[in-house]
C-alpha positions in Angstrom: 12.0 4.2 5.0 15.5 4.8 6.3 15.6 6.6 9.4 18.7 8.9 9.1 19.2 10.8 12.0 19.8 14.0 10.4 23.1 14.8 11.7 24.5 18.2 9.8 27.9 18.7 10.0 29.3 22.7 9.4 32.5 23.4 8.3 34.9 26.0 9.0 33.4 29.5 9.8 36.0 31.8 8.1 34.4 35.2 9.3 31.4 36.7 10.7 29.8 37.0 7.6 30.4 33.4 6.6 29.2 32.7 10.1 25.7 34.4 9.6 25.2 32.7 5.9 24.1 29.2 5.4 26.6 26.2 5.8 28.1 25.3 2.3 29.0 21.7 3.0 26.9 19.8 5.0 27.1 15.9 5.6 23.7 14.3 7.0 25.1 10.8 6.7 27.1 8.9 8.2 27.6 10.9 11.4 31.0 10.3 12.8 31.6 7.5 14.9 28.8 5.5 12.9 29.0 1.6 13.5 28.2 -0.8 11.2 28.5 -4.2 9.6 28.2 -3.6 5.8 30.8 -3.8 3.6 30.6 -0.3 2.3 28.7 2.8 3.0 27.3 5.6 1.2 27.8 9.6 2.1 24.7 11.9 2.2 25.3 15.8 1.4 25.5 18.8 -0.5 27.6 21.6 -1.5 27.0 24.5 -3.9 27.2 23.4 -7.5 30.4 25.3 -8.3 33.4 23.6 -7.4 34.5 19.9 -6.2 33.6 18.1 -3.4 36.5 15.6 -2.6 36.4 12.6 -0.8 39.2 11.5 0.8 40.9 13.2 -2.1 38.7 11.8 -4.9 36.1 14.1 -6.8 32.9 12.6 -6.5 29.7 12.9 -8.8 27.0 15.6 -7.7 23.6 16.0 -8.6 22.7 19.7 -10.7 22.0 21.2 -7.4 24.9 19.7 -5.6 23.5 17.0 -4.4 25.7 13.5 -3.6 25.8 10.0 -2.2 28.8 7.9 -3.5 29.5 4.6 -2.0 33.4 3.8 -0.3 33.9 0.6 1.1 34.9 -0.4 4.4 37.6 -2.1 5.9 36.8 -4.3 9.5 37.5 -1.4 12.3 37.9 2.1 11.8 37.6 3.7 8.4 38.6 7.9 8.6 36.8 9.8 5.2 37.6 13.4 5.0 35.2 15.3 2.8 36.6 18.6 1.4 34.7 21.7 -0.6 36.8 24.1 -1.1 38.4 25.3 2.3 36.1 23.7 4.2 37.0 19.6 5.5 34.9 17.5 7.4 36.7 14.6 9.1 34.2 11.6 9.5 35.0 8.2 11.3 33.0 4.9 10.2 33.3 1.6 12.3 32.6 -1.6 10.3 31.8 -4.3 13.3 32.8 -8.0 11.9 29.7 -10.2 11.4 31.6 -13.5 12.3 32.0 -14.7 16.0 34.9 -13.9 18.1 37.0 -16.7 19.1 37.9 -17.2 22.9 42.2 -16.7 23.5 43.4 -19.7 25.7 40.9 -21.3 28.0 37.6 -20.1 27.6 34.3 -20.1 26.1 33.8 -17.2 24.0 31.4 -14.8 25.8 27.7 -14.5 25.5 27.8 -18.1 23.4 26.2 -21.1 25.6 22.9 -22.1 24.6 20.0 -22.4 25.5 20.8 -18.6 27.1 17.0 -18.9 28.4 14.8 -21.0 30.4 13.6 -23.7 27.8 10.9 -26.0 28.6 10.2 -29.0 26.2 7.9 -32.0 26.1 9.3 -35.8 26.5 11.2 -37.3 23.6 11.6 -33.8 22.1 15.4 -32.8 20.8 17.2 -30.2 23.3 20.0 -29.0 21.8 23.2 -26.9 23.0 25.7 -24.9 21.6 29.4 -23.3 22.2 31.5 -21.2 20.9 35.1 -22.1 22.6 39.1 -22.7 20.7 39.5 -25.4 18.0 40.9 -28.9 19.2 39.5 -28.6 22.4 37.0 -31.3 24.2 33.4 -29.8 24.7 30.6 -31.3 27.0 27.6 -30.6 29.1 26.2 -32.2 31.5 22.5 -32.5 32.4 21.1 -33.9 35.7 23.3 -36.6 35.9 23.7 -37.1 32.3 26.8 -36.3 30.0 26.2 -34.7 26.2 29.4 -34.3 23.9 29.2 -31.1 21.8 30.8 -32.3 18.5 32.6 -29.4 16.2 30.2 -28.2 12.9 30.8 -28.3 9.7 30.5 -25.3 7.3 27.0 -23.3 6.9 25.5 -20.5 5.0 24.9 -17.2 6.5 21.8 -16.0 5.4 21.9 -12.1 4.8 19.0 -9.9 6.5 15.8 -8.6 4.9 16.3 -5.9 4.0 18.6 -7.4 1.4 16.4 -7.8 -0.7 15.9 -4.3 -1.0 19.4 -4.0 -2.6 19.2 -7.1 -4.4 22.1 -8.5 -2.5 20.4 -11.2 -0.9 22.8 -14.2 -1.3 23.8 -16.3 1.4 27.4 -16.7 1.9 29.6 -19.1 3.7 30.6 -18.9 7.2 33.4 -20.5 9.1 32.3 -22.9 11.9 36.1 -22.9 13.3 34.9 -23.4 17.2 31.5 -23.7 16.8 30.5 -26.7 18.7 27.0 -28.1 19.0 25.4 -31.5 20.6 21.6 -32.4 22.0 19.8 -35.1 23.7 16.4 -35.9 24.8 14.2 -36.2 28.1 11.9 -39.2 28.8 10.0 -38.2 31.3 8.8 -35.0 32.8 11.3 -33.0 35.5 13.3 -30.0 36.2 16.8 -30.8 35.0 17.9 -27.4 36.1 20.9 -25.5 34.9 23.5 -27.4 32.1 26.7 -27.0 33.1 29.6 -26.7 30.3 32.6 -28.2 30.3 35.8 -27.5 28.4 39.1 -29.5 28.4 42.2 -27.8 26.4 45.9 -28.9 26.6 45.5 -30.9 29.9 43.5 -27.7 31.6 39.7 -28.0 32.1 36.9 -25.3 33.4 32.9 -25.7 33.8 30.8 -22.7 33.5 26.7 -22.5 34.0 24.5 -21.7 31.4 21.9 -19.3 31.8 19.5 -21.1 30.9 17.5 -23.8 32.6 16.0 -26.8 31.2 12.3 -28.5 31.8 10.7 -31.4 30.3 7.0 -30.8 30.5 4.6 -33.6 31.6 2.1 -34.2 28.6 -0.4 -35.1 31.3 -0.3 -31.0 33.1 0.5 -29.1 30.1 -0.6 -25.4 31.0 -3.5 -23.7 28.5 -3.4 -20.3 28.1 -6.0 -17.8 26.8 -5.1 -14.8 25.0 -5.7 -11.6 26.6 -4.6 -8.7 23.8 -7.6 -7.9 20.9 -4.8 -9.3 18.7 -2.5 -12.0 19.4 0.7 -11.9 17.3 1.4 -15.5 16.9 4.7 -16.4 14.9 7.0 -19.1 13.4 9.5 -19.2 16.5 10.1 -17.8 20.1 11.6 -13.9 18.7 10.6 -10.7 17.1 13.1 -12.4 13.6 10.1 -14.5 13.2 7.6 -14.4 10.5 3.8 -13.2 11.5 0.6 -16.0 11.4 -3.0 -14.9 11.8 -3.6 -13.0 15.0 -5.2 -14.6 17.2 -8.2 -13.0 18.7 -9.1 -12.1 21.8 -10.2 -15.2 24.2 -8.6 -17.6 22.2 -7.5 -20.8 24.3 -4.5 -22.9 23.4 -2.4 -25.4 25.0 1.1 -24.4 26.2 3.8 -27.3 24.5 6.4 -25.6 25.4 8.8 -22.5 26.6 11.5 -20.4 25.7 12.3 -17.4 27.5 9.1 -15.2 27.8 8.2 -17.1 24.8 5.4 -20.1 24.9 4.9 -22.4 21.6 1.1 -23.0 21.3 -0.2 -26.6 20.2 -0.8 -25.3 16.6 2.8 -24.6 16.2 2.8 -20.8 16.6 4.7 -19.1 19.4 3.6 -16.0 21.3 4.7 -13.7 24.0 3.6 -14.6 27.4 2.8 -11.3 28.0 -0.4 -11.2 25.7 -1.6 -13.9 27.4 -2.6 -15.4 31.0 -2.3 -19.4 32.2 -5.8 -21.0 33.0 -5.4 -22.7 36.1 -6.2 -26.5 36.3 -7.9 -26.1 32.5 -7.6 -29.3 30.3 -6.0 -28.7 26.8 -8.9 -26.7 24.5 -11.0 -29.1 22.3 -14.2 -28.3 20.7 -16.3 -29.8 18.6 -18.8 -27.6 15.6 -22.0 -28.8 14.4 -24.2 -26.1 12.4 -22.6 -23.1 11.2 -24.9 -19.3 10.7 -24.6 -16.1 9.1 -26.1 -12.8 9.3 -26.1 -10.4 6.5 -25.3 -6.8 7.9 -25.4 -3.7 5.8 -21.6 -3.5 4.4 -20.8 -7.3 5.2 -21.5 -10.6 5.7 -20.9 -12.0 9.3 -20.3 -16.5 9.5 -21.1 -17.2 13.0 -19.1 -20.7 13.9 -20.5 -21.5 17.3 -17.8 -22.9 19.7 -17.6 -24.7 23.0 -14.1 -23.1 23.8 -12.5 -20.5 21.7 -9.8 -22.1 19.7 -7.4 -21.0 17.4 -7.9 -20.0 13.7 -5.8 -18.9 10.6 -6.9 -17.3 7.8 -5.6 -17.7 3.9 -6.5 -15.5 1.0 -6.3 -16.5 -2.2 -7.4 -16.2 -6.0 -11.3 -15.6 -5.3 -11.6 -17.4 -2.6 -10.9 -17.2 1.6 -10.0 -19.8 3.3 -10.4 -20.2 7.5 -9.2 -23.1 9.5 -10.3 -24.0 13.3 -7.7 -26.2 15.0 -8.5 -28.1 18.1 -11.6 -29.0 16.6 -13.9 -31.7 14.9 -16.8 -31.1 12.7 -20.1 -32.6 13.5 -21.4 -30.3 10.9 -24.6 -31.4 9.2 -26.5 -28.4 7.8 -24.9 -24.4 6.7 -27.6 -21.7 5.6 -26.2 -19.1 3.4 -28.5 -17.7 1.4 -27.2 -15.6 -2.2 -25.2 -12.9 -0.9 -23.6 -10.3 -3.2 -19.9 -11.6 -1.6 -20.2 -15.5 -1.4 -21.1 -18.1 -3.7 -20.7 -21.0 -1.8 -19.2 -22.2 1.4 -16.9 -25.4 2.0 -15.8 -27.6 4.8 -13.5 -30.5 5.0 -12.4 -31.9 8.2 -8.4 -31.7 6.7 -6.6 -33.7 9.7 -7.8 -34.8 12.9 -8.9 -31.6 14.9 -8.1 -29.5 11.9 -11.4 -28.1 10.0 -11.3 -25.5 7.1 -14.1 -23.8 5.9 -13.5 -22.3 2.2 -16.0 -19.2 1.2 -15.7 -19.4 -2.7 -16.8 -15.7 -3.7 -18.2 -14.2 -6.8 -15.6 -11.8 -7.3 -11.8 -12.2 -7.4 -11.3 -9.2 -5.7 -11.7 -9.0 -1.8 -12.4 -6.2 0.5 -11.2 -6.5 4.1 -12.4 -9.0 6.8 -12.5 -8.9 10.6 -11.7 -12.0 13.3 -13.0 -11.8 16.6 -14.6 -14.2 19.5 -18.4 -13.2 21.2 -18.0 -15.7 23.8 -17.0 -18.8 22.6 -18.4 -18.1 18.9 -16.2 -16.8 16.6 -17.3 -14.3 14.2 -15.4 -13.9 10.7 -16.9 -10.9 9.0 -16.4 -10.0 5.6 -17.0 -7.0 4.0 -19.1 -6.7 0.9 -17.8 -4.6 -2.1 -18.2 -0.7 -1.9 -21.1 0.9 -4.5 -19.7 2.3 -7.1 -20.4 5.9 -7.6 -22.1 6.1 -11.3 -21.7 9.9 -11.9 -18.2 10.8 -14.3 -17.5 13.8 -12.6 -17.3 11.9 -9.3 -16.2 8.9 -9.8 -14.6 8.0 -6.3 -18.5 9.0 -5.0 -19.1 6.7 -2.0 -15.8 5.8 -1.2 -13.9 6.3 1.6 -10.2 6.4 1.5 -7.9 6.4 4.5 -4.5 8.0 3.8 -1.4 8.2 6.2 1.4 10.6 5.9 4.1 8.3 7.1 6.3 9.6 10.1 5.7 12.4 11.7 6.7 14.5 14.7 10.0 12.7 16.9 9.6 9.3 13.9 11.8 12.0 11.1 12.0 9.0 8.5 14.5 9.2 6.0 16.4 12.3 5.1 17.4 14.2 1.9 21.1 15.4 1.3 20.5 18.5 2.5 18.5 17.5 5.7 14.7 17.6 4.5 12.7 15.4 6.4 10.9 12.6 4.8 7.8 13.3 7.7 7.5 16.6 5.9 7.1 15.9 2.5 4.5 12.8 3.3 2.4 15.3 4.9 2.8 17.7 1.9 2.1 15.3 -0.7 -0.7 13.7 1.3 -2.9 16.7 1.3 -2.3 17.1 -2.3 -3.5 13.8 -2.7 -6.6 14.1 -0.5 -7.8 17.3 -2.5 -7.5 15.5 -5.6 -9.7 12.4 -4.6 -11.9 14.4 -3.3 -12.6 16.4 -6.5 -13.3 12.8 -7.2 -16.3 12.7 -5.0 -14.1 10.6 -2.4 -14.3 11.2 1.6 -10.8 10.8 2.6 -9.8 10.3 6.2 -6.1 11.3 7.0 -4.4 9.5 9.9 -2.1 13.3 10.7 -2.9 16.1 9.5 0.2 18.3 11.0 3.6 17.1 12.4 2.4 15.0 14.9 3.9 12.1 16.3 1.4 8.7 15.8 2.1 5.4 17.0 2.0 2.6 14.7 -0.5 1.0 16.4 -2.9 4.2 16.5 -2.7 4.1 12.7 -3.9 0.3 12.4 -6.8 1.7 14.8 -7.8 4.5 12.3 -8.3 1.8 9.5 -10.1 -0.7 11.1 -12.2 2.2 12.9 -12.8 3.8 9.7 -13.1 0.8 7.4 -12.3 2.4 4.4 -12.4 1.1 0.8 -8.7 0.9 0.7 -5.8 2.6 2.7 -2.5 4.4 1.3 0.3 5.0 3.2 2.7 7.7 1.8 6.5 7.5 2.4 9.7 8.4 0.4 12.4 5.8 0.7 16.2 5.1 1.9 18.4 2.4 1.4 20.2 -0.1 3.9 24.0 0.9 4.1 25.4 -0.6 1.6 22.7 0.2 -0.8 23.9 1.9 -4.2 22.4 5.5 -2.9 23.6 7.1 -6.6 21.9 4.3 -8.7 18.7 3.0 -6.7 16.0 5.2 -7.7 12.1 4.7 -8.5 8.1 4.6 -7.8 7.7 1.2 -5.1 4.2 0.0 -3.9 4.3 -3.0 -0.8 1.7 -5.3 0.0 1.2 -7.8 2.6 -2.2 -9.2 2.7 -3.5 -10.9 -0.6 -6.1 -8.6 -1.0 -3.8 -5.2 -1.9 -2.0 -7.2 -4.1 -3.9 -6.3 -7.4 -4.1 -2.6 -6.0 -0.4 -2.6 -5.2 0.7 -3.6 -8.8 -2.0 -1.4 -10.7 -0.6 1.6 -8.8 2.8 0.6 -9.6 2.1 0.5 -13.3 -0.1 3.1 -13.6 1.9 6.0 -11.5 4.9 4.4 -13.6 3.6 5.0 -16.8 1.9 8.1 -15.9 4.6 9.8 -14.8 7.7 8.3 -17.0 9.6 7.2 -13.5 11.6 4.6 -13.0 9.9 1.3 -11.2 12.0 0.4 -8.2 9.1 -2.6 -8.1 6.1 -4.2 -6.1 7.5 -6.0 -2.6 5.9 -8.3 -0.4 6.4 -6.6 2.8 5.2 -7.2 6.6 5.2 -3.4 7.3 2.5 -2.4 9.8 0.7 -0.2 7.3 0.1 -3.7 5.4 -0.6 -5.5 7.7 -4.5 -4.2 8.5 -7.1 -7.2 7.0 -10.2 -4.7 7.4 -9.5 -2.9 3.9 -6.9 -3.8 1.3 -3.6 -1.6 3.0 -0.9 -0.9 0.8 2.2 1.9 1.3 3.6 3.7 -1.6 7.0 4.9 -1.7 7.3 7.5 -4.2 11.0 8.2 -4.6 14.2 7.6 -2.8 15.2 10.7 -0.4 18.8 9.5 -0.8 19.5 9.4 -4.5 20.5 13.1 -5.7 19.0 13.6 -8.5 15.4 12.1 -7.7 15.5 14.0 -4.3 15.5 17.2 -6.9 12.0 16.0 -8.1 10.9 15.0 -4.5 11.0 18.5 -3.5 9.9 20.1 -6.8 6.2 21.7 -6.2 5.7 21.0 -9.7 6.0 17.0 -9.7 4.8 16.9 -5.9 1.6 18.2 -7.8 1.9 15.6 -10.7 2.5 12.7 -8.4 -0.5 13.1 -6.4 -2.7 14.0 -9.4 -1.1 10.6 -11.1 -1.8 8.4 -7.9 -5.6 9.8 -7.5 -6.1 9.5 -11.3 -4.8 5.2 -10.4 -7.1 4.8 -7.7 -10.0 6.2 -9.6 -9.1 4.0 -12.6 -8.1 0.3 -10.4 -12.1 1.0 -8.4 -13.0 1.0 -12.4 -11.5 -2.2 -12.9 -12.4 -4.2 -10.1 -16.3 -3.4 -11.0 
């Protein structure tokens, strides 16, 4: 997953036939001058097996081939390694960048930490808060149109660690000092512009003021803006950033009342926040409410469409779980008194409960615990939740993958490298090598299998989500090889992974894992939860495989070996084939 950058560092050329051979010592990571912010880092390389390759005057452990990546830590600022192999030295400067705040010296507030830093806009009665980063013992206020709020000194908190953590198991949170951190909020009562906070700080006799950035608006619960979605797909989250976690799209059309603003960011009356620029502000509109009397369905060849006829298109959410699918309309009440749905071969029954006022879920319990993609859009102001019946199941032996269709995707490719083995192979390259084996073996297997690249060509993310719900496959597999963060253990962290993301690729994600596992007598690095992109599609279950870590040495040896390149694919065809078996 890693993306190093590939960086390959010669040492010295000691004559013109030295010059014309292949470097002995190369170092693909870190490059010189890295920055980071982990406490240690690992080096990626290789030498020729003969001989000692120091660092910083310490042998380290290589792979057969020569292969490293030992760990050092860091101290805060610069860190010099020199890596020697015989007469060759590489000199390689790391930067580790403190995680905690920078106190101000003297009078000052420390810079880039006034908050809000953005133009907030909240409704009446709502908490707006403000915080500082400025010297202990000093005196801390803002004030407000016309109104004065004291920012008080924090206690203590926890830091949480990032994500990708939990990749390395490290995910603890650990304490962080709150020495100048000072906070305090207060509330508006009636809709107005209260314009820009000025903050004020008082140390040893001395005071400044200093503008935020950030305006402040209270919003009048009488005007509150609607806005309608304008992108096929929404992205609608827990809070106002990109560090937010991902709701249910929303599709196309979709009309929601604006409740509030930060930055580019508007919170919708659901409680999701999206960026402003997926959608557009309906002028004079009155906030979205709808009421739903009958609801319809039509039975298509490969799926079964609920038609939920709308006056205004609202939003919806959608939750899998153990045979069942679950989709909720806010902004609306039920006036529902009669659902046709005849048998279908998906759905067994259909539910409804009117769950809070303007809140109605419908609850399609379905024959089979297994389910097989589903699609969300708006025709007008009726929403249309498709879902897609079970594929037939070939019943010849010799092809048992007959009638399916199977998307795969290289992962990477072209300018997107990937990660990067110790002696500079590219992850892109061995996805696409490993793909194609793959392909030929499911289709031995009767399977059509649609590939997402077939070369070393660069493909957005976005372009591959487009393929799948194009294509609508069976199920989709993503092929990567993997990395670790920084301070991953790059010597010890080794192993098969499969992610998942919607509920549906769960069971496929773990019998995959298992199977390939078993099959193949390779360590399990595990099964992950994971809002990836290639997980993310709902029209098929999506999950992405990572077969082997490009930075540990001595699996790197079997990620380029023909041999087991041939054996892995054979052993993830032979797992599909048998997990379509068990989902009969």
């Amino acid at each position: 997953m890693k993306n190093l950058l590939g960086l390959v560092i010669l040492g010295f050329i000691l004559s013109s036939s030295i010059a014309l051979a292949q470097p002995s010592l190369i170092v693909i990571f870190p490059q010189t001058n890295y920055q980071t912010s982990a406490q240690k880092i690992f080096f990626l390389g290789t030498a020729p097996p003969d001989g000692q390759v120091l660092i910083n005057s310490k042998p380290i452990t290589r792979s057969k081939a020569g292969h490293f990546s030992p760990s050092f830590p860091l101290q805060l600022g610069e860190n010099l390694f020199t890596v020697r192999y015989h007469n060759q030295e590489l000199k390689i400067e790391v930067t580790r960048l403190t995680t905690s705040p920078e106190l101000p010296q003297g009078l000052a507030f420390a810079k880039d930490s006034l908050t809000p830093a953005v133009d907030i806009a909240r409704l009446p009665g709502e908490l707006i808060c403000f915080s500082a980063l400025a010297p202990p013992n000093a005196n801390v206020s803002v004030n407000l149109a016309n109104q004065t709020v004291i920012l008080s000194p924090q206690p203590e908190q926890a830091q949480l660690p990032s994500n990708s953590a939990a990749l390395t198991g490290q995910n603890q949170p650990h304490a962080q000092s709150s020495v100048g951190n000072y906070q305090g909020c207060t509330t508006g009562a009636t809709a107005a512009v209260l314009g820009q906070p000025q903050f004020q700080l008082t140390l040893n006799g001395q005071t400044i003021t200093q503008p935020g950035s950030g305006k402040v608006q209270i919003l009048s619960r009488a005007e509150l803006p609607v806005a309608e979605i304008t992108v096929d797909a929404g992205v609608a989250r827990t809070g106002p950033n990109t560090d937010y976690s991902r709701l249910t799209p929303l599709p196309k059309g979709t009309r929601t009342t604006v409740t509030g603003r930060e930055g580019e960011w508007l919170r919708l009356d659901y409680g999701a926040w999206i960026n402003s620029k997926e959608t557009r502000i309906l002028p004079g509109a009155i906030p979205p409410q709808t009421i739903i009397r009958s609801v319809g369905y039509r039975q298509l060849p490969g799926a079964t469409e609920i038609v939920f006829p709308l006056q205004v298109p609202v939003p919806v959410s959608v939750q899998q779980s153990e045979q069942a699918i679950a989709l909720t309309l806010y902004n609306t009440t039920a006036q529902t008194d009669i659902i046709r749905l005849d048998d279908n071969p998906l759905i067994s029954r259909l539910d409804w409960q009117q769950e809070a006022p303007g809140q109605v879920k419908y609850t399609f319990n379905l024959k089979k615990a297994q389910q097989w993609g589903y699609k969300l859009r708006y025709d007008g102001t009726t929403l249309v939740f498709a879902l897609r019946h079970p594929p037939k199941i070939g019943n010849t032996r010799r092809k048992p993958l007959a009638n399916f269709k199977i998307v795969l995707d290289p992962g990477h490719g072209g300018k997107e490298t990937g990660a990067s083995g110790p002696t500079g192979y590219l992850e892109k390259d061995v996805n696409l090598v490993v793909s194609k084996l793959l392909r030929d073996d499911l289709v031995k297997q009767g399977a059509t299998v649609v590939m997402t690249r077939e070369d070393d060509r660069e493909l957005s993310l976005v372009e591959r989500q487009a393929i799948i719900s194009k294509e609508e496959p069976a199920i989709a597999i993503s092929i990567h090889h993997n990395s670790l963060p920084d301070d991953g253990d790059a010597e010890k962290i080794k192993g098969f992974a499969a992610f998942w993301y919607q509920p549906q690729a769960h069971n496929l994600a773990i019998f995959l894992q298992k199977y390939v596992v078993k099959k193949l007598g390779r360590p399990s690095y595990g099964v992950f939860w994971d809002n990836l992109a290639l997980t993310r599609p709902t029209a098929a279950p999506s999950v992405l495989l990572e077969l082997g870590f490009m930075s540990n040495p001595d699996e790197f040896e079997q990620i380029v070996n023909p041999e087991v390149q041939k054996k892995t694919a054979n052993a993830i065809a032979q797992g599909i084939s048998e997990w379509f078996k068990s989902v009969r």
